[in-house]
N, CA, C and O atoms as a GROMACS GRO file, in nm:
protein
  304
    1UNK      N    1  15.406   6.889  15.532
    1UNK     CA    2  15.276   6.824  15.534
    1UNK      C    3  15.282   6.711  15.635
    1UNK      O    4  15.378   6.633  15.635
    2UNK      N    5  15.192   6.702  15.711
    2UNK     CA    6  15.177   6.628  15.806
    2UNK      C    7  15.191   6.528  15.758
    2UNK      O    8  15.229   6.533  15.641
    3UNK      N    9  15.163   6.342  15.843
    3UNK     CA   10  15.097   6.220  15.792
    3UNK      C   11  14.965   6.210  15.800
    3UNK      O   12  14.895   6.127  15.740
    4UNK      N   13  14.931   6.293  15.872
    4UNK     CA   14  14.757   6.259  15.803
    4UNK      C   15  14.699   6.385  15.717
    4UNK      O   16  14.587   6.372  15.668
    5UNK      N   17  14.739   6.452  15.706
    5UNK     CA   18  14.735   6.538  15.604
    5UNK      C   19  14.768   6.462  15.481
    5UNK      O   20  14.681   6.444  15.395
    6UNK      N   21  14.873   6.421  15.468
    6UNK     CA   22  14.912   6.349  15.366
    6UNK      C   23  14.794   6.210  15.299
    6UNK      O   24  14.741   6.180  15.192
    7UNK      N   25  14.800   6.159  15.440
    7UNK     CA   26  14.689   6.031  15.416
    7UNK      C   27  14.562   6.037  15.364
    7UNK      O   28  14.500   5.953  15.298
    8UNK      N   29  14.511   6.217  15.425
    8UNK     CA   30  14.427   6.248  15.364
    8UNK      C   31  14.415   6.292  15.227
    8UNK      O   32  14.320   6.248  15.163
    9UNK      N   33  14.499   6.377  15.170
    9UNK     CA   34  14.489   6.412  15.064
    9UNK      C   35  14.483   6.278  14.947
    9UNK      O   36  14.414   6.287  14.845
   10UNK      N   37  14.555   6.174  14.975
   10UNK     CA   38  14.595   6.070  14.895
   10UNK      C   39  14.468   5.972  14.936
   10UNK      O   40  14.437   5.916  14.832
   11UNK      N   41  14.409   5.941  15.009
   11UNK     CA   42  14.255   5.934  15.012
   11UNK      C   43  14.163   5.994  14.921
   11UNK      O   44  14.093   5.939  14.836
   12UNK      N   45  14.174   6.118  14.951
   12UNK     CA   46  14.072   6.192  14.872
   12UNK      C   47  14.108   6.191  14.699
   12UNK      O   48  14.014   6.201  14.620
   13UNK      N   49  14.260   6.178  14.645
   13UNK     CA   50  14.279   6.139  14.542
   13UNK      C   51  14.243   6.016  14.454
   13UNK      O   52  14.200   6.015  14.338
   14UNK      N   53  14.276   5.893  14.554
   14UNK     CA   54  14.205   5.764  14.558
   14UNK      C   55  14.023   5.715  14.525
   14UNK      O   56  13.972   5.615  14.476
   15UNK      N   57  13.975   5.827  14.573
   15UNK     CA   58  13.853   5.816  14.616
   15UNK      C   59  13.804   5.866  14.512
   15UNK      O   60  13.727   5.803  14.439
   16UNK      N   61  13.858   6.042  14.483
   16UNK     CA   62  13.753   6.120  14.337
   16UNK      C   63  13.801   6.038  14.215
   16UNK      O   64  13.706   6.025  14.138
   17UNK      N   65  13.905   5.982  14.171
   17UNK     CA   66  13.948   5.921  14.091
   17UNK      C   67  13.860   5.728  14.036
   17UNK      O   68  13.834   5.653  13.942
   18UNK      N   69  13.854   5.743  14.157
   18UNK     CA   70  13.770   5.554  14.135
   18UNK      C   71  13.636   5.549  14.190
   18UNK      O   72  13.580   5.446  14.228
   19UNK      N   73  13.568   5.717  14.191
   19UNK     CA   74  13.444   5.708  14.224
   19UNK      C   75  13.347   5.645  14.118
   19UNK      O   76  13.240   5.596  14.155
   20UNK      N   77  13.375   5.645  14.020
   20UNK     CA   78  13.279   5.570  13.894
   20UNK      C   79  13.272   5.351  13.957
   20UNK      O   80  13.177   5.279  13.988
   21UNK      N   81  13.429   5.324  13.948
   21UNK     CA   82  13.448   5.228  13.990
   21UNK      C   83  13.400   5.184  14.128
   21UNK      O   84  13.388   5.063  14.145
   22UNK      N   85  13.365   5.283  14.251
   22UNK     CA   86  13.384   5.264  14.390
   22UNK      C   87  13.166   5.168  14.377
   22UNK      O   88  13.136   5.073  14.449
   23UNK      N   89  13.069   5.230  14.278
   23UNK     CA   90  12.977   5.175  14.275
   23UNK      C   91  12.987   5.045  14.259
   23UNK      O   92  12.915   4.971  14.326
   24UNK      N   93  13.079   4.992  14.165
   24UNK     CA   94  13.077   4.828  14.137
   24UNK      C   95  13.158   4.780  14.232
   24UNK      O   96  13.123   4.668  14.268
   25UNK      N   97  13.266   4.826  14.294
   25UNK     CA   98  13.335   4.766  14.342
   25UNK      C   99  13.333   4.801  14.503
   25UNK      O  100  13.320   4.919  14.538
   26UNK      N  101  13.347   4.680  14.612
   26UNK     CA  102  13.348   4.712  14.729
   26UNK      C  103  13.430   4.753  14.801
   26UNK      O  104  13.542   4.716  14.764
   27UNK      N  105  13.432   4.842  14.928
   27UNK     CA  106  13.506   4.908  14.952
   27UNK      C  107  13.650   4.869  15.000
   27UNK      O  108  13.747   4.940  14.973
   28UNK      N  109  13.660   4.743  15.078
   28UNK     CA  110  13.754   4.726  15.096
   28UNK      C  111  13.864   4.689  15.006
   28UNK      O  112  13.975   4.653  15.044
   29UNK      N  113  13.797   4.710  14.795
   29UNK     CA  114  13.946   4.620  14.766
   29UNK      C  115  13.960   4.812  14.715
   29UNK      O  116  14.071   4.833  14.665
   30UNK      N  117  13.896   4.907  14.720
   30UNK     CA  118  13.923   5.031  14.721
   30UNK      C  119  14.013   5.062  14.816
   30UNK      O  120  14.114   5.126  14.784
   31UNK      N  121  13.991   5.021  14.950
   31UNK     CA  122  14.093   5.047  15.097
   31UNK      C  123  14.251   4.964  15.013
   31UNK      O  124  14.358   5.022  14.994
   32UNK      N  125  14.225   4.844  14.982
   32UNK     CA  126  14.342   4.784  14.924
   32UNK      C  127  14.422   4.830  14.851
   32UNK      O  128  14.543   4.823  14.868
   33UNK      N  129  14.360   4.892  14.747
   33UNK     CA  130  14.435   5.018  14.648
   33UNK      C  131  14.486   5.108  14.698
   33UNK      O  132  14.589   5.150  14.644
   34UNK      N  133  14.436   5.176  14.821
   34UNK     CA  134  14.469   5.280  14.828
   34UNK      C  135  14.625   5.245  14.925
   34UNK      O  136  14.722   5.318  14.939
   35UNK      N  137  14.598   5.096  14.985
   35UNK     CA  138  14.756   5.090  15.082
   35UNK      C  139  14.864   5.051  14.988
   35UNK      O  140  14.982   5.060  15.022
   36UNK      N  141  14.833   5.016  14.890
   36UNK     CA  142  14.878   4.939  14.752
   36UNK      C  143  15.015   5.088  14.703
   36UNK      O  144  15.138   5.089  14.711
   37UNK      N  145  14.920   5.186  14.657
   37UNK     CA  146  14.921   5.327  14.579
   37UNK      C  147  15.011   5.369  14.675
   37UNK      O  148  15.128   5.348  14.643
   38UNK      N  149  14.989   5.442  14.821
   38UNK     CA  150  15.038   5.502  14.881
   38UNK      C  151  15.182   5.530  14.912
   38UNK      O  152  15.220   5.646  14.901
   39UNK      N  153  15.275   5.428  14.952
   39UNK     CA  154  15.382   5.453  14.933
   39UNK      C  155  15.475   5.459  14.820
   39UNK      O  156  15.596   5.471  14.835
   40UNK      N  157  15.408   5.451  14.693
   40UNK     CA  158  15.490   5.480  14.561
   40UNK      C  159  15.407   5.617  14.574
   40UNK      O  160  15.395   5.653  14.457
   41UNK      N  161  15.380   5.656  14.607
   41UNK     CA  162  15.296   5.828  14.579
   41UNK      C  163  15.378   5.881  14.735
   41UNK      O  164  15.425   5.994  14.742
   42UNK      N  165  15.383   5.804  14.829
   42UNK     CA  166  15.514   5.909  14.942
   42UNK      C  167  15.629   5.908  14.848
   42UNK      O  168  15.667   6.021  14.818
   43UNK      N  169  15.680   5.831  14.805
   43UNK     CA  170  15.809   5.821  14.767
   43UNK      C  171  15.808   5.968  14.618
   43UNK      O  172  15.903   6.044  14.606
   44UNK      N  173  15.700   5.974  14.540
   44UNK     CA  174  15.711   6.042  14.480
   44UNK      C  175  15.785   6.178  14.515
   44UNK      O  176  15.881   6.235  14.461
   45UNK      N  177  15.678   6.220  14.664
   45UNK     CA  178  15.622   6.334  14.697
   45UNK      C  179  15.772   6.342  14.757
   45UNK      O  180  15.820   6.455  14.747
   46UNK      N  181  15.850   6.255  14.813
   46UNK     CA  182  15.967   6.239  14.869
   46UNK      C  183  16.050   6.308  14.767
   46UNK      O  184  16.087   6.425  14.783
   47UNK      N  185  16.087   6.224  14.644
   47UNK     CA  186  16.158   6.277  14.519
   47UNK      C  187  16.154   6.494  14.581
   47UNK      O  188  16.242   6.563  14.633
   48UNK      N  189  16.073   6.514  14.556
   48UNK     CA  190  16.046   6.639  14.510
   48UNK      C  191  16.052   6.737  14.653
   48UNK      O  192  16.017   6.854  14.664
   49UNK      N  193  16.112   6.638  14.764
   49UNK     CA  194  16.192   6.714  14.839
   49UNK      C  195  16.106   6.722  14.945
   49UNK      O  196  16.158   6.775  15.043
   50UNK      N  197  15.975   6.682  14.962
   50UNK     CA  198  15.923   6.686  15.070
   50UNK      C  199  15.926   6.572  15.170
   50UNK      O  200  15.966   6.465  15.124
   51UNK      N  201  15.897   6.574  15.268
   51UNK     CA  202  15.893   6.459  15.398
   51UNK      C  203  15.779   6.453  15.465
   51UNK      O  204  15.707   6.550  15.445
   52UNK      N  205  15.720   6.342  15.567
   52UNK     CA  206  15.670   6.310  15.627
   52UNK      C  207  15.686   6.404  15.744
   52UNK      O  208  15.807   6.420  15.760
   53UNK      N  209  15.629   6.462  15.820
   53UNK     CA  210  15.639   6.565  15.979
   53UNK      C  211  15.722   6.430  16.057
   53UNK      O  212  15.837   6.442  16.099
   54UNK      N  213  15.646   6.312  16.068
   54UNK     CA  214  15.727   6.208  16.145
   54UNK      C  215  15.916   6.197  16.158
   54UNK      O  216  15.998   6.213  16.248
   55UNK      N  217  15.920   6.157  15.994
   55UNK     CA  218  16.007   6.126  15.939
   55UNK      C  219  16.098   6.260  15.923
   55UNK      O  220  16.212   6.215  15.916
   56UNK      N  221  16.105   6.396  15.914
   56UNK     CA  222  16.153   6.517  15.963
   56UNK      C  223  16.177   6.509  16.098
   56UNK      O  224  16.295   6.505  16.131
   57UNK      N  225  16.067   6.505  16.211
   57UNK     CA  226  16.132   6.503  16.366
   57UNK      C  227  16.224   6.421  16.405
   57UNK      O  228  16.310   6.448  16.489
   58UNK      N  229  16.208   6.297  16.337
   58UNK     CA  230  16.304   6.191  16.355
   58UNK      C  231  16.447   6.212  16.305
   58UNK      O  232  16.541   6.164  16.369
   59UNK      N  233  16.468   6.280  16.197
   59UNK     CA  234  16.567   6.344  16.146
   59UNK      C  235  16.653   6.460  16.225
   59UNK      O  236  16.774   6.481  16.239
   60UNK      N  237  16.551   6.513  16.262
   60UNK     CA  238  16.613   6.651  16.361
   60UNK      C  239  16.640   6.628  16.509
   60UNK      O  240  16.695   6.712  16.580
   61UNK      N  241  16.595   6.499  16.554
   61UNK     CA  242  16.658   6.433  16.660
   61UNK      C  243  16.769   6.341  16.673
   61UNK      O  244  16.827   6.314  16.778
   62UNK      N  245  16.794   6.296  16.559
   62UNK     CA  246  16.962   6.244  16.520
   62UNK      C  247  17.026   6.344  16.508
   62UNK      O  248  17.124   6.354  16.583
   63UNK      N  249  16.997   6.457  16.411
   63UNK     CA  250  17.100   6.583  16.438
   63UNK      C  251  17.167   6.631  16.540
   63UNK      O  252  17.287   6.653  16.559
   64UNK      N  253  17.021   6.652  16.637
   64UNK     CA  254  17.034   6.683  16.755
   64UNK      C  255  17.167   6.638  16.869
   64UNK      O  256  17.239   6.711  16.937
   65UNK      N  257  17.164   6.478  16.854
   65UNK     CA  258  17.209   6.396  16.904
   65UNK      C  259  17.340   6.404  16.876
   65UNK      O  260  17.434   6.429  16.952
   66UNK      N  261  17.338   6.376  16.741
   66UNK     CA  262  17.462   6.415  16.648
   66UNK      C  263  17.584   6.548  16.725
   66UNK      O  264  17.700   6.554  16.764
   67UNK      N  265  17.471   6.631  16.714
   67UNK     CA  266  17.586   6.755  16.766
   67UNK      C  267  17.591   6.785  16.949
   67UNK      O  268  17.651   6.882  16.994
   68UNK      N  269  17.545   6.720  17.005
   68UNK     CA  270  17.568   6.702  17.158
   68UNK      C  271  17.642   6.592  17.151
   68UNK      O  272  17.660   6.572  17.271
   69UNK      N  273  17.712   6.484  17.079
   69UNK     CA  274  17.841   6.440  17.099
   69UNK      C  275  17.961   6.469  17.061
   69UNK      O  276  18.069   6.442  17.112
   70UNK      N  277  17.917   6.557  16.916
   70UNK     CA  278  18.047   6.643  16.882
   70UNK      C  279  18.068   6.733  16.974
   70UNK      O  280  18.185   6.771  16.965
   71UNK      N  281  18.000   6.798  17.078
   71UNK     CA  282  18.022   6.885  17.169
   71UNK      C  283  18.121   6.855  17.279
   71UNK      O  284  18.200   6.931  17.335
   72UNK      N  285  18.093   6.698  17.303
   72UNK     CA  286  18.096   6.641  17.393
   72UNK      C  287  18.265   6.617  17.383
   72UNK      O  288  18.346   6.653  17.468
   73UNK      N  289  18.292   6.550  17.265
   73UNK     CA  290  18.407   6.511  17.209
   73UNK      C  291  18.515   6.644  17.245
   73UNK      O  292  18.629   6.654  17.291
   74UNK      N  293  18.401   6.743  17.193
   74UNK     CA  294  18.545   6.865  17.149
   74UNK      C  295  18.567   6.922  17.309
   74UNK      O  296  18.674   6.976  17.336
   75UNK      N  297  18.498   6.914  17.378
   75UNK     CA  298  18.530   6.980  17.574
   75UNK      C  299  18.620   6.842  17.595
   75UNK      O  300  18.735   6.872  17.626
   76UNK      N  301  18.596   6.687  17.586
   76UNK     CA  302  18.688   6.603  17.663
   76UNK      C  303  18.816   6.651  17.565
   76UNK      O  304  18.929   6.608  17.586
   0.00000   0.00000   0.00000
């Protein structure tokens, strides 16, 4: 799942959930909640084995890196 895929879905969770509340209350302390919420709900989604697309490429470019110096090591 992407990050804005993600952002979105957890938006749209944010949103159908405190739509009763979103009438009394203005939007930005709704925006507040939702930056509030969000990373204990990545971290969840984390638990259960999934990642960020970001946070995966970034991963697979240390690998990367990783094994073009072991390469490097084992020819010198």
């Amino acid at each position: 799942m992407s990050e804005k895929d993600l952002s979105k879905a957890l938006r749209n969770i944010i949103e159908k959930e405190l739509k009763g509340l979103s009438k009394i209350l203005p939007k930005d302390v709704i925006s507040n909640i939702q930056k509030k919420i969000s990373p204990q709900i990545e971290e969840i989604i984390e638990q259960s084995g999934y990642v960020k697309k970001s946070k995966y490429d970034s991963l697979e470019r240390i690998i990367d890196d990783l094994e073009d110096r072991v390469k490097n090591l084992e020819q010198d």
